[in-house]
C-alpha positions as CSV (number, residue, x, y, z in Angstrom):
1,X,-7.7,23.1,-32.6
2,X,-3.7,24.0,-32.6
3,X,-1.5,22.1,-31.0
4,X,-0.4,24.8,-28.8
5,X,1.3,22.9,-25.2
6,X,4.3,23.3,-23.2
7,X,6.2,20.3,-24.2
8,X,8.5,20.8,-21.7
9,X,5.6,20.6,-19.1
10,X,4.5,18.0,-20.2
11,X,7.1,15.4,-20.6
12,X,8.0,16.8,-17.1
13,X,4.7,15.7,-15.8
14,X,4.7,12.3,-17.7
15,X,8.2,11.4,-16.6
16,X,7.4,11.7,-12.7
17,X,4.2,9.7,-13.6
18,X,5.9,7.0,-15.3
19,X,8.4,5.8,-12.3
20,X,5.2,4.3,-11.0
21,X,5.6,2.2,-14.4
22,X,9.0,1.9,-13.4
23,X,8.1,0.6,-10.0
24,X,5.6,-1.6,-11.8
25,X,8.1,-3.1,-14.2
26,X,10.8,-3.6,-11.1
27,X,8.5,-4.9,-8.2
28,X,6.7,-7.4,-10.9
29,X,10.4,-8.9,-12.4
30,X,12.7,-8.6,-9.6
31,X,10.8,-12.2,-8.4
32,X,12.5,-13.7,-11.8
33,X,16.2,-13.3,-10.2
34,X,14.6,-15.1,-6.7
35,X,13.0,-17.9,-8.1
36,X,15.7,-21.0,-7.6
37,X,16.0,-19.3,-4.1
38,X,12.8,-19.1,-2.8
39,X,12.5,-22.6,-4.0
40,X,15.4,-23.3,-1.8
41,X,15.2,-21.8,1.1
42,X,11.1,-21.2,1.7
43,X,9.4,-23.6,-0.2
44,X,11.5,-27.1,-0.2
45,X,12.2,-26.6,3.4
46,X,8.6,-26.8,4.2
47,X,8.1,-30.0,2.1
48,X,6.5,-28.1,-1.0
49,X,6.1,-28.0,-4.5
50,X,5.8,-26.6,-7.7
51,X,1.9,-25.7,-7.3
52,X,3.3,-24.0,-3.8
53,X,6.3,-22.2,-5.7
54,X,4.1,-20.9,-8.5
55,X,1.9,-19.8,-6.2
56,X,4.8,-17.7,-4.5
57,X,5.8,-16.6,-7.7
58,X,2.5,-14.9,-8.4
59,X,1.3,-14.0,-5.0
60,X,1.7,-10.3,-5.9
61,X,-0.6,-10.7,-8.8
62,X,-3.6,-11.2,-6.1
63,X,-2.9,-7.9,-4.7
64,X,-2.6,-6.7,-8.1
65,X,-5.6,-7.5,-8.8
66,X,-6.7,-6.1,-5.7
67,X,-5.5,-2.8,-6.2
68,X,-6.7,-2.2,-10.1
69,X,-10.1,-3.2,-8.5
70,X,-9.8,-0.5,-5.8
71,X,-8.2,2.1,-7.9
72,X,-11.7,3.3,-9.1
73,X,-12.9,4.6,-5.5
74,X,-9.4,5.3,-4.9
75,X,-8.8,7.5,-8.5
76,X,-12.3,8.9,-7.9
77,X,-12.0,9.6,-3.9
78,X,-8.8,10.7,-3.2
79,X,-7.9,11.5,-7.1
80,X,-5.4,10.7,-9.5
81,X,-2.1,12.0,-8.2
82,X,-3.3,11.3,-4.1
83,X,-3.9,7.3,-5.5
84,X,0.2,7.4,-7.0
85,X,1.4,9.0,-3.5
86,X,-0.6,5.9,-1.7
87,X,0.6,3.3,-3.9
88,X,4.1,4.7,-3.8
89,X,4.0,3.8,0.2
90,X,3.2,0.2,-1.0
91,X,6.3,0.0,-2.8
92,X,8.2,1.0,0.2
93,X,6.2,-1.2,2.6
94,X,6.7,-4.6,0.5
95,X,10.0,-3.7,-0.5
96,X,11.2,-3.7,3.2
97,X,8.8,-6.4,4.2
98,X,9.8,-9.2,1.3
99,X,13.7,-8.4,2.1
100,X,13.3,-9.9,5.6
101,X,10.1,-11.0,5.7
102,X,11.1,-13.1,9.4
103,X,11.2,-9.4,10.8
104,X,10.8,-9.1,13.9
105,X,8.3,-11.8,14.9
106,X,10.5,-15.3,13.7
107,X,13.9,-14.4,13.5
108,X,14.8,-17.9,15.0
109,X,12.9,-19.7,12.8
110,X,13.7,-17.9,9.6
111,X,12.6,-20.0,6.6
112,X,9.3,-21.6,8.1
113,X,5.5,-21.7,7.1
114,X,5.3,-18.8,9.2
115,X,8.0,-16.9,7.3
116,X,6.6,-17.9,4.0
117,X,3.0,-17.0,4.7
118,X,4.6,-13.3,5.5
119,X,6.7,-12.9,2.5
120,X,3.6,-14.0,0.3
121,X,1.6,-11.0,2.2
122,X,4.7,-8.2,2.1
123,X,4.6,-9.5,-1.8
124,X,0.7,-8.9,-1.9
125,X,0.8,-5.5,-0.7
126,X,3.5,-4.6,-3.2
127,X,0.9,-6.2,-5.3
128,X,-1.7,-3.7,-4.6
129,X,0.9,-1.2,-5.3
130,X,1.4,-2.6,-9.1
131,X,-2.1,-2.9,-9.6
132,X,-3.0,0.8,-8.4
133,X,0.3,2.3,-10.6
134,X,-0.8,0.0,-13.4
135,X,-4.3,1.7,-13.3
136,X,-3.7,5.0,-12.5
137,X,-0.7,5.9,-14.4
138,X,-2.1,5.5,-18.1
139,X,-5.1,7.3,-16.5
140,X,-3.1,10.4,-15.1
141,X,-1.2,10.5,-18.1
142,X,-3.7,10.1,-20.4
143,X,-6.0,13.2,-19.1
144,X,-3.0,15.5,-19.0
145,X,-1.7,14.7,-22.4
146,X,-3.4,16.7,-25.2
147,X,-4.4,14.2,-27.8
148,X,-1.8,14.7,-31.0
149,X,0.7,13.3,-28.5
150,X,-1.5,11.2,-26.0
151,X,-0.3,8.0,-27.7
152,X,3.0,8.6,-27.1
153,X,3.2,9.8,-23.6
154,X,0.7,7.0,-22.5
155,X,3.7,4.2,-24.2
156,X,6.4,6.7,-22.3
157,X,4.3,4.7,-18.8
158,X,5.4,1.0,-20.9
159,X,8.6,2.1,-21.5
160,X,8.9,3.1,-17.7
161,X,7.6,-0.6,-17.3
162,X,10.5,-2.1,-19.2
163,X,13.0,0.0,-18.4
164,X,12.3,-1.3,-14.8
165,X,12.4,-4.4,-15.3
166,X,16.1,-4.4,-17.2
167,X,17.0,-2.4,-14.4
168,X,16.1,-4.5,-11.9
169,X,17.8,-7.7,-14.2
170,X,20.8,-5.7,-14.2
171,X,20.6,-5.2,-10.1
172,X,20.0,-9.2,-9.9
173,X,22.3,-9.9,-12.1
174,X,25.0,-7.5,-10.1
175,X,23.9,-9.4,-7.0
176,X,24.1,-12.8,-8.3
177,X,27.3,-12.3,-10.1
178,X,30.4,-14.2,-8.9
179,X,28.6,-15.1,-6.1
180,X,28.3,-19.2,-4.5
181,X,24.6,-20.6,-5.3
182,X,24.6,-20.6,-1.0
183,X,24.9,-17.2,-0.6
184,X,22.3,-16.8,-3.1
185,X,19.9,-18.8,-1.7
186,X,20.6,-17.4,1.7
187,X,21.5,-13.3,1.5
188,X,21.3,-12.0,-1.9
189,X,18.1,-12.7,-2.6
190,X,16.9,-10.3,-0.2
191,X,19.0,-7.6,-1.6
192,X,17.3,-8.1,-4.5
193,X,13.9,-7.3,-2.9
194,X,15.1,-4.7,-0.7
195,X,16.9,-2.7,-3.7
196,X,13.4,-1.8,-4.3
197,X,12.9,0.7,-1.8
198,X,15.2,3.5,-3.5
199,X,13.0,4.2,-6.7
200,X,9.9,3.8,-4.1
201,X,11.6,6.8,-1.9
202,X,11.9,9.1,-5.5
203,X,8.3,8.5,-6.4
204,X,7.0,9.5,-3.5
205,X,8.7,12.3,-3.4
206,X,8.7,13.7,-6.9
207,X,4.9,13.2,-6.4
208,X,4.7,16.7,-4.5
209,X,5.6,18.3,-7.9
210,X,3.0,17.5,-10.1
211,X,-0.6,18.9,-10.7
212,X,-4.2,16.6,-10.1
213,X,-5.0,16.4,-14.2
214,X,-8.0,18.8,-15.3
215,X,-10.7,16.3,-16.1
216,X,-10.6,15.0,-12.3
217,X,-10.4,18.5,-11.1
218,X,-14.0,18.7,-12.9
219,X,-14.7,15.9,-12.1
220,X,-15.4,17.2,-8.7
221,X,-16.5,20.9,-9.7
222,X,-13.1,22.4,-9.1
223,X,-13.2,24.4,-12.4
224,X,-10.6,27.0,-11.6
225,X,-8.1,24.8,-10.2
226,X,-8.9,22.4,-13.7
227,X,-8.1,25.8,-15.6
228,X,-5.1,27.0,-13.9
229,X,-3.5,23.2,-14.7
230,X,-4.6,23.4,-18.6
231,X,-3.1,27.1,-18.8
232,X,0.3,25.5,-17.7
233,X,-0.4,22.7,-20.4
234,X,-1.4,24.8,-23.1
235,X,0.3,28.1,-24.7
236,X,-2.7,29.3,-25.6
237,X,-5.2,30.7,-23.0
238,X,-8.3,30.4,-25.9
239,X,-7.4,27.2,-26.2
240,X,-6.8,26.2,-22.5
241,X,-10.7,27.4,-21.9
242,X,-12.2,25.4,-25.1
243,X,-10.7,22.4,-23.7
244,X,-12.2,23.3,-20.0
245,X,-15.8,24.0,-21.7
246,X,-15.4,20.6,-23.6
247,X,-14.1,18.9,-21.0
248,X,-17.5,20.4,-18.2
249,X,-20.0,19.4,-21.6
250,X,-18.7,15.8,-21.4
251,X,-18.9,15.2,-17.7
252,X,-22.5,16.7,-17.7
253,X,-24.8,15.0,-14.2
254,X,-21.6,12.7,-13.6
255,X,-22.8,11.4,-10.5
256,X,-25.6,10.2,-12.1
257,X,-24.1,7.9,-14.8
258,X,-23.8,4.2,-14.1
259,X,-21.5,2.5,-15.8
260,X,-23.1,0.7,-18.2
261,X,-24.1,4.4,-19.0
262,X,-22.8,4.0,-22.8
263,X,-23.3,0.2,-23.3
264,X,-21.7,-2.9,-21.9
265,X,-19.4,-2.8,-25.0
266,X,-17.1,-0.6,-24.3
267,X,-16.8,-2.4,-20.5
268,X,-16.5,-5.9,-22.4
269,X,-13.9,-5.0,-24.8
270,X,-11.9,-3.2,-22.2
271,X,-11.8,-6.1,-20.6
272,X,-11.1,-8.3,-23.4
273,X,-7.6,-5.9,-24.2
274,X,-6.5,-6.8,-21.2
275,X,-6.9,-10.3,-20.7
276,X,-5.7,-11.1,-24.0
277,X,-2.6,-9.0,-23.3
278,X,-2.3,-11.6,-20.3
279,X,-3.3,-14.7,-22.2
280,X,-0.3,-14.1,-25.0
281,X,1.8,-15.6,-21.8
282,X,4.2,-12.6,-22.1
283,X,4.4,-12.6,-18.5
284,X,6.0,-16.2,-18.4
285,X,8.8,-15.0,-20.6
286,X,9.3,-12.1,-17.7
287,X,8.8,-13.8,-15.0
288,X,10.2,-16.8,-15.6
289,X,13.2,-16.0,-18.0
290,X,16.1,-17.2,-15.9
291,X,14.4,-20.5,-15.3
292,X,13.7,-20.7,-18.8
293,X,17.0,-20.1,-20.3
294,X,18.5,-22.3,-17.1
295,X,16.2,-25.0,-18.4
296,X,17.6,-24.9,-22.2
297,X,21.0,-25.2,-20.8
298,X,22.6,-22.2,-19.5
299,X,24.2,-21.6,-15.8
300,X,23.0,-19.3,-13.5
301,X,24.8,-16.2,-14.6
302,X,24.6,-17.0,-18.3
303,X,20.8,-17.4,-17.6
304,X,20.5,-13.5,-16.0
305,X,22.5,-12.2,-18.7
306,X,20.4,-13.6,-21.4
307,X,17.7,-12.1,-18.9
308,X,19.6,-8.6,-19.8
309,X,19.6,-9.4,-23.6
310,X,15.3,-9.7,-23.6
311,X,15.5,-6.5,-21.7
312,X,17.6,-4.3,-24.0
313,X,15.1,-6.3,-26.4
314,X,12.3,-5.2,-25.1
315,X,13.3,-1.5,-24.3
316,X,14.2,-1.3,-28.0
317,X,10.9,-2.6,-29.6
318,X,8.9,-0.3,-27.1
319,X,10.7,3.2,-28.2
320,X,9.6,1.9,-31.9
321,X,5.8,1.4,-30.4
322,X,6.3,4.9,-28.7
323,X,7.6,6.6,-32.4
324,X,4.9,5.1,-34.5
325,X,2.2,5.1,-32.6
326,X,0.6,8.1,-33.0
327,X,1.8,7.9,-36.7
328,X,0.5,4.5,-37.9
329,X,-2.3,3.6,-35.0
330,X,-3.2,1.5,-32.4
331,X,-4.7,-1.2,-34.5
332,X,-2.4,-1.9,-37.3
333,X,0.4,-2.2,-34.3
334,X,-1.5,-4.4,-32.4
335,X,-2.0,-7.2,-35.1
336,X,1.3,-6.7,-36.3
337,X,2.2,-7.7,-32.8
338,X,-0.3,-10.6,-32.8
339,X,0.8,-12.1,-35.7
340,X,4.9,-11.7,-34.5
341,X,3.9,-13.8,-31.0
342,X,2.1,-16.3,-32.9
343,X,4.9,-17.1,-34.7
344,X,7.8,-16.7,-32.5
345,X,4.9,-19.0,-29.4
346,X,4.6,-21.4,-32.2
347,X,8.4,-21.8,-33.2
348,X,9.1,-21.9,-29.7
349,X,6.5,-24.6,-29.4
350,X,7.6,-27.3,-32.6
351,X,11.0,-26.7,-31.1
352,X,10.4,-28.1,-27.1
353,X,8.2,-31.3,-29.1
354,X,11.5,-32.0,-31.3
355,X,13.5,-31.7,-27.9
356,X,16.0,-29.0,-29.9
357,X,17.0,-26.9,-27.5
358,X,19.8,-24.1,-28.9
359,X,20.4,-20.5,-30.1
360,X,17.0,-20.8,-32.1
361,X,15.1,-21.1,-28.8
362,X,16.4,-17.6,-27.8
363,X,15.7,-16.0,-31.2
364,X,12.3,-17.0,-31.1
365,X,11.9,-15.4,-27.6
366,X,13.1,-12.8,-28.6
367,X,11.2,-12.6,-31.6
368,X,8.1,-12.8,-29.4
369,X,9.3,-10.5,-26.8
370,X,9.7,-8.0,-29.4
371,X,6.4,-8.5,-31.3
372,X,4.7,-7.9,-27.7
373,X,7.0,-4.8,-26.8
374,X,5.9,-3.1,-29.8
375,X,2.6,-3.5,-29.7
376,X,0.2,-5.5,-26.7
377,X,3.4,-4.3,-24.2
378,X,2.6,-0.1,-24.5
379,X,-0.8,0.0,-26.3
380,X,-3.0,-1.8,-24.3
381,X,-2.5,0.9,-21.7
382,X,-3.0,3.7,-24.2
383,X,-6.4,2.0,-25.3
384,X,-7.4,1.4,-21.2
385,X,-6.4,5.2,-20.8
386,X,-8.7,6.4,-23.5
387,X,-11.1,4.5,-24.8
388,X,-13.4,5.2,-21.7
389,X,-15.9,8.2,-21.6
390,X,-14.8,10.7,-18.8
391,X,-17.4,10.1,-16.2
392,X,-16.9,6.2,-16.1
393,X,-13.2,6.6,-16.7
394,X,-12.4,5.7,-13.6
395,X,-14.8,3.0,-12.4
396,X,-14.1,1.0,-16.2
397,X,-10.2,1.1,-15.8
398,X,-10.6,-0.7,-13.0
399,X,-12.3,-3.1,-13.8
400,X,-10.1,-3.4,-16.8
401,X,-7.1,-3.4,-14.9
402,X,-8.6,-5.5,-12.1
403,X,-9.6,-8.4,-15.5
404,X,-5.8,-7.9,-16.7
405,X,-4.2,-9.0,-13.2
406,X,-6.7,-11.8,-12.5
407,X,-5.5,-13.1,-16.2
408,X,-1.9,-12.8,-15.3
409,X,-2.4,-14.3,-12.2
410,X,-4.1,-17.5,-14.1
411,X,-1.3,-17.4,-16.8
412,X,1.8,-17.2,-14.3
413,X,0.6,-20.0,-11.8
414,X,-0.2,-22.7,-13.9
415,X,3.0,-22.1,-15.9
416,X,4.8,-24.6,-13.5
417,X,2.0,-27.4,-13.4
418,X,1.4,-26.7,-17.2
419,X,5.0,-26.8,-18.3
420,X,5.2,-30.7,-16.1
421,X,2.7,-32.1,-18.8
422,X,3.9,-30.6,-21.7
423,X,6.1,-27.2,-22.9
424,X,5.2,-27.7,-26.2
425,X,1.6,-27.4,-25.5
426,X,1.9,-25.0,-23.0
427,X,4.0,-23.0,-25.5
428,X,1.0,-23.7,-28.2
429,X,-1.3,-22.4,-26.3
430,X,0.2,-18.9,-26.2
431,X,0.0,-18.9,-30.0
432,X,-3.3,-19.7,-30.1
433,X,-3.9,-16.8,-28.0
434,X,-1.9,-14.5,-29.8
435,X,-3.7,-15.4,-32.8
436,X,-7.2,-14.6,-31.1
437,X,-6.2,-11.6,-30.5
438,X,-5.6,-10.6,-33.4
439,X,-8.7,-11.3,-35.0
440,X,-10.5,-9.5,-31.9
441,X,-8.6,-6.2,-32.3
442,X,-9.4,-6.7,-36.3
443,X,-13.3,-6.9,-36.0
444,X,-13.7,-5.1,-32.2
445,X,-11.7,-2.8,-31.3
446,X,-11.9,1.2,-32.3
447,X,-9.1,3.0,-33.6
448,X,-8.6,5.9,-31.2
449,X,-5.3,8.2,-33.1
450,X,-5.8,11.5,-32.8
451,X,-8.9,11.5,-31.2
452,X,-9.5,13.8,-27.6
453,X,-10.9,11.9,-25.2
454,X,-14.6,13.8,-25.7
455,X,-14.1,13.0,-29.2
456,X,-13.6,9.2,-28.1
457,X,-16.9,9.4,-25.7
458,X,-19.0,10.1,-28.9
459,X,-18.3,7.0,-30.5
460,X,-20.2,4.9,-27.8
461,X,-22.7,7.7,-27.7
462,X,-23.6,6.2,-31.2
463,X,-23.5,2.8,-30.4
C-alpha cells in the first residue's frame, strides 16, 4: 500500500494530541520544584515524616492510576477525543485546587491536616487527568497515524512529555530564582501549581479542532464519519477505503470479544512494558532531581538549574528515539536503553557506597536519563499504542496504563524510606531492573516497525 497522507494533517492532529503529553510531563514534574516546601509548610507542621512527605509526593500517582484504569470505559464510551476534552478539565480543576488548596473552607488555618488532606485530593484529581492523557494519547495518536510513520508520531506524545517537564523546571526555576527560602516555602510554591492552568485552558480548547480517529468511529458502526476522517488523512481515496474495509474486517462481532480474546499474552506483556519502564526508577530522577542534586551538594538554585540541564538532556535523547525509530525498531532501542540505565544505576550506585559525591554523580544521571529518553521514555507508549488488536485496544491499554502508574506509584514512595537505609542499594536496585528488562524485551516482546495495526492483530491470532 502507498504511503499516500496529508502530512500536514497529520502532524496538525498529533501536535494538539500531544499537549495532553505536555500536561502529563508538567502536572507529574512541577511537584520536583515543591518538594522542600511542602515539607515545610504542610508536612513538618503537622508533626510528619518522610513516609508522610513521600506519600505527598506521589499522591497524584493514585489518581493516575485511577484514570488509566477508567480510560477503557471512558475511550470506549465517550471515545477518544471526548476522554482528552474530560481529562483536560482535570488539569484545570487540580491546577487551581493544589495552588490554594485552603480555598475557601480553611483560610485561617492554612497549613493544617485539613489543608493537607485537600491538596493531596486536588493533586489526585490532576492525577486522573495524567493517567487518562497517558492512556489515551498514544491511543488517539496511534489510530490516526498511518503505520510508515506511527512510530514517530506516537514518540512526538514523549517528547510532548519532556518538553513539559523542562518547561515546567524552567517556570520553577523562574519562580524560585532570587527569591528568600521563606517566600518559597510560603507563596511561590503555589505559583508553581497554579502556572498549570494556562496549557490546561489551550488543550481544551484546541480539542474542538480535531477529528474522533477512524477505528473508534467503527468501532461504534459510524462507517461514514470513519471515512470522511481517513479521506482527510490520506491523498488517495482507493486507499482511504482499503484502510476502512481493513479496519470493519478486524473489528468483526466487537462487542463480543473478551479480552483475553487473543491470549493472556499479549495482556501480560503489556503489562510487563509498563511496569518495567516504572521499575528502572526513572521517575525518581524526575521527581526527585532537585533533592537529589541538593543532597550531593548544590544550593537551591544550582539544584533547579542542574534540574534544567537533565531536561535539555532528556529532550535531546527523545528527538534521536523519534528519528530512529521507525528506522532501526522498537527492540534494538529498547535494550540499547536497558543496557545505558544499567550502567549509568550502577555507577551511580558504587559511587553513593564510596561516599564520592561530585561531577561524576551528574554524568552518570545523565547518562541514565538519556539511555531512558531514548528508548523506555517514548517507546513504551508506541508499543501500548499498538501492540493491542483493535477490539480490546481500549480495555488492554488500560489496564496497561493502569499497571504502569500503580508501579510508579510503588517506585516513587519508597524512594524516601528506601534512600534512609541505603542509596547505594536503592540506586542498585534500579540496575537490576534495567537489566531485566532487557532480557524481557530480548526473548518477549514483538517487533512491531512498519506493521498497521491489523497487521499487528495477526500475530496474536497465531499465537
Amino acid at each position: 500500500m502507498s504511503k499516500e497522507y496529508n502530512l500536514i494533517y497529520i502532524i496538525g492532529i498529533t501536535l494538539v494530541a500531544t499537549i495532553g503529553g505536555l500536561l502529563f510531563g508538567y502536572d507529574t514534574a512541577v511537584i520536583s520544584g515543591t518538594v522542600e516546601s511542602l515539607r515545610v509548610y504542610l508536612i513538618e507542621p503537622n508533626g510528619l515524616g518522610s513516609f508522610a512527605l513521600g506519600a505527598t509526593v506521589s499522591s497524584a500517582l493514585i489518581g493516575c492510576i485511577t484514570g488509566g484504569f477508567i480510560s477503557g470505559f471512558l475511550s470506549f464510551r465517550f471515545g477518544r477525543k471526548n476522554s482528552l476534552m474530560i481529562a483536560s478539565v482535570l488539569f484545570l480543576f487540580a491546577a487551581l485546587g493544589s495552588a490554594y488548596p485552603e480555598f475557601p473552607f480553611f483560610m485561617k488555618d492554612r497549613n493544617s491536616l485539613n489543608v493537607l488532606f485537600l491538596f493531596n485530593f486536588y493533586r489526585i484529581i490532576g492525577g486522573i487527568g495524567v493517567g487518562l492523557a497517558s492512556a489515551v494519547c498514544p491511543m488517539y495518536i496511534g489510530e490516526i497515524a498511518p503505520a510508515g510513520i506511527r512510530g514517530r508520531l506516537v514518540s512526538f506524545n514523549q517528547f510532548a512529555i519532556i518538553f513539559g517537564m523542562l518547561v515546567v523546571y524552567f517556570v520553577n526555576w523562574g519562580i524560585a530564582k532570587g527569591q528568600t527560602a521563606e517566600w518559597i516555602h510560603e507563596t511561590g510554591w503555589r505559583y508553581m501549581f497554579l502556572s498549570g492552568a494556562i496549557p490546561s485552558l489551550l488543550f481544551g480548547g484546541l480539542l474542538f479542532f480535531v477529528p474522533e480517529t477512524p477505528r473508534y468511529l467503527s468501532l461504534r458502526y459510524q462507517h461514514e464519519e470513519a471515512l470522511a476522517v481517513l479521506l482527510k488523512i490520506n491523498t488517495s481515496k482507493e486507499q482511504a477505503v482499503a484502510i476502512l474495509k481493513e479496519i470493519q474486517d478486524s473489528l468483526g462481532e466487537f462487542i463480543t470479544s473478551k479480552l483475553t480474546a487473543y491470549g493472556t499474552g499479549v495482556i501480560i506483556i503489556g503489562i510487563l512494558i509498563s511496569v518495567f519502564q516504572q521499575f528502572v526508577g526513572i521517575n525518581v530522577a524526575l521527581y526527585y532531581a532537585p533533592e537529589i542534586f541538593k543532597s550531593m551538594g548544590a544550593k537551591t538554585d544550582a539544584a533547579m538549574l542542574q534540574t534544567i540541564v537533565m531536561g535539555f538532556v532528556n529532550v535531546v535523547f527523545t528527538v534521536l528515539a523519534i528519528v530512529t525509530v521507525d528506522k532501526w525498531g522498537r527492540k534494538p532501542l529498547l535494550i540499547t536503553g536497558s543496557i545505558g540505565m544499567a550502567i549509568g544505576m550502577f555507577a551511580i550506585s558504587a559511587l553513593a557506597f564510596n561516599q564520592i559525591i561530585g561531577i561524576w554523580t551528574l554524568v552518570f544521571i545523565i547518562l541514565y536519563t538519556a539511555s531512558f529518553m531514548m528508548s523506555w521514555g517514548p517507546i513504551c507508549w508506541v508499543l501500548i499504542s499498538e501492540i493491542f488488536p483493535n477490539r480490546i485496544r481500549g480495555q488492554a491499554v488500560a489496564i496497561a496504563v493502569a499497571a504502569q502508574w500503580a508501579a510508579n506509584y510503588f517506585i516513587s514512595s519508597t524512594y524516601p524510606p528506601m534512600m534512609e537505609y541505603s542509596s547505594g542499594l536503592t540506586y542498585g536496585f534500579y540496575g537490576l531492573m534495567a537489566v531485566f528488562s532487557a532480557i524481557f524485551v530480548w526473548i518477549w516482546v514483538p517487533e512491531t516497525k512498519g506493521k498497521t495495526l491489523e497487521e499487528m492483530e495477526r500475530i496474536w491470532q497465531k499465537k
